[in-house]
Steps between C-alpha positions, in 0.01 A plus 500: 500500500307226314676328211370254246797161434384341161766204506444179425775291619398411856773484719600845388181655538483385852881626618396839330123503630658424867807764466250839422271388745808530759583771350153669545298434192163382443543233187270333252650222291418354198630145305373592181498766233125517468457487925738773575314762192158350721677665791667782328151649378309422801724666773675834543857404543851709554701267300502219304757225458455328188701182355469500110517095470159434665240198378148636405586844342843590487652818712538704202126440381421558868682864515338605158150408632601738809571775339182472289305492763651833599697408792776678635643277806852444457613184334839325556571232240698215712632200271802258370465720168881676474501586100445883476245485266260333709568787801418760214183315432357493811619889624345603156189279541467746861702361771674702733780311634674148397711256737652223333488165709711388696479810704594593839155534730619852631528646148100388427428736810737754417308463153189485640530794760643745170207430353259522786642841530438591113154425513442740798724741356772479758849591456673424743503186792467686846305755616467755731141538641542747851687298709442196318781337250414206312751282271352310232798301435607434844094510580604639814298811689629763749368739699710771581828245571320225642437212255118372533438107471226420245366190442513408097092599471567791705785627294328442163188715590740780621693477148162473263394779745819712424470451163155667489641787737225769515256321298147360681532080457226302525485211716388283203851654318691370767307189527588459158853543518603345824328183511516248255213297332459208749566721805287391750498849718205661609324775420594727731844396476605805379404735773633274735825569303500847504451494834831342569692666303354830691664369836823408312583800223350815673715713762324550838279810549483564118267451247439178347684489175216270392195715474137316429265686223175401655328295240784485223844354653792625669751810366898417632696792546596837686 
């Protein structure tokens, strides 16, 4: 999943830039209010993390401007702000979530996974596809009992995959949400992807659970 930082205070931009891209996310980051809406408006993105005290345009301008340009993506407001008022503020101004710094780095992806899983309309944090599990929280997969080793890529094109269960995704979609802005992959990275996931997800003898829609994308499911 891709995910836009706007935070301006360096060394904490980098230690949360570094910890979702371990954890599997493609990540954009942005020092300044007026950079990160640049970024925001430019890109599709599943999440946003936003700090309200940002040089340029503040985070609060920068959410308002957002909305008005009629986009959805989820926004989490992350900042020193504790006084209720301002958490009101910025949930009524459109954001969807608020963590309050310091935080612990495993409740941003808890966060961040809840509302991953709101935006695709997804209830729950595993699922059953055949003989395929997947955990979202654990981001393990299974087939049948045997766990499947994914590399972090690997894993987050089988989750944004998931997500779209039964829908046909364009290459450029997944392009778009697996890779962040100065990737430096190729262009037919994402075959190449597909491909090993193939060899590692699907049961021998069966159908691929990855099917190709000749000309429009790939379908995941039964």
């Amino acid at each position: 999943m891709r995910v836009l930082l706007i935070e301006d205070y360096e060394p904490l931009q980098k230690s949360i830039t570094n910890g979702l891209r371990d954890s599997g996310f493609a990540v954009d980051a942005a020092g300044d209010g007026r950079e990160g809406l640049w970024f925001a408006t430019s890109n599709e993105y599943d999440a946003i993390i936003l700090d309200l005290m940002l040089p340029g345009l503040d985070g609060l301008s920068v959410l308002q401007k957002i909305r008005a340009k009629g986009r959805e993506t989820c926004v989490l407001i992350l900042t020193a702000k504790t006084e209720v008022p301002d958490r009101v503020k910025g949930l009524d101004l459109g954001a969807d979530d608020y963590l309050v710094k310091p935080f612990a780095f495993e409740e941003l992806l808890a966060r961040l996974r809840a509302l991953v899983r709101r935006r695709y309309q997804q209830d729950v944090s595993e699922w059953q596809i055949g003989s395929l599990r997947i955990n979202t929280a654990s981001q393990q997969v299974w087939r049948d009992e045997c766990e499947i080793t994914l590399t972090a890529r690997e894993y987050a094109l089988l989750e944004y995959l998931a997500m779209r269960q039964g829908e046909v995704v364009s290459r450029t979609d997944i392009w778009e949400h697996i890779y962040d802005f100065h990737s430096d992959a190729t262009s037919n990275v994402v075959d190449v992807y597909i491909g090993y996931l193939r060899r590692k997800i699907d049961a021998p003898g069966s159908d691929s659970l990855i099917r190709t829609v000749r000309g429009r994308g790939y379908v995941f499911g039964n």
